[in-house]
C-alpha positions in Angstrom: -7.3 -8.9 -0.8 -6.5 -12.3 -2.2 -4.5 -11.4 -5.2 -1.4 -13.5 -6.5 1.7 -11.8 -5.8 2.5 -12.5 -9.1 -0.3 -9.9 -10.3 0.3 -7.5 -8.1 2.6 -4.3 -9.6 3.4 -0.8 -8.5 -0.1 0.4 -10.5 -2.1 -2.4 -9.1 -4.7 -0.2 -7.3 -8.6 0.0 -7.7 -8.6 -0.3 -11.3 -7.3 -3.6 -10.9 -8.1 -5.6 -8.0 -12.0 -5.6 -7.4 -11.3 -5.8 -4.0 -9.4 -2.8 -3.4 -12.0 -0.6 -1.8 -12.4 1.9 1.2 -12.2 -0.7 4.2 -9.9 -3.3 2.3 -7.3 0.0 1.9 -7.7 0.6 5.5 -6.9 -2.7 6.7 -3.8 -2.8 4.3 -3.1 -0.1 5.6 -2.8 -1.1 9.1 -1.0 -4.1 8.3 1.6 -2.4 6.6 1.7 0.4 9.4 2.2 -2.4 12.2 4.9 -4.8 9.9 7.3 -1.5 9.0 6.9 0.3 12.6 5.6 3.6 10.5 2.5 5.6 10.7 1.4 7.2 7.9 -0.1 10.9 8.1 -3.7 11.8 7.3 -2.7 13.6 4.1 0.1 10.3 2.9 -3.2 7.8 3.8 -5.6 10.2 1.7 -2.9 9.9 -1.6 -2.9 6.4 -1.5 -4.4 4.8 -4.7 -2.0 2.1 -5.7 1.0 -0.1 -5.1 3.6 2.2 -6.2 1.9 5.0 -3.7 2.3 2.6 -0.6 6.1 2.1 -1.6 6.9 5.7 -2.2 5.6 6.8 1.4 6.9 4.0 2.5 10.4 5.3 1.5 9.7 8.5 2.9 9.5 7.1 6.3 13.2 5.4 5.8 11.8 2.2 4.9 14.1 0.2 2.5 12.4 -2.1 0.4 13.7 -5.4 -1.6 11.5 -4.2 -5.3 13.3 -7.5 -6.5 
């Protein structure tokens, strides 16, 4: 989406990146499906509004992430 990592937070969502829309989400999405080997349910895609929600489902699915 062409953000900074540096301005990207766990409520970095739609009301923060301009970009963040209905096909942009999907293709994150994806890419995050296909770099941590997970698939994400209907109903864990549909909650999806922000940063923090990708890194909570995320966990679910035994992923351990580096929030360093």
């Amino acid at each position: 989406m062409n953000i900074p990592l540096s301005e990207i937070n766990d409520m970095s969502g739609s009301q923060s990146i301009g970009t963040w829309d209905s096909f942009n989400v999907y293709v994150l999405l994806n890419e995050i499906e296909t770099e941590f080997n997970v698939r994400f349910t209907l109903d864990e895609s549909m909650d999806i509004k922000n940063v923090g929600d990708f890194k909570r489902h995320l966990k679910n699915h035994g992923v351990i992430l580096d929030d360093s």
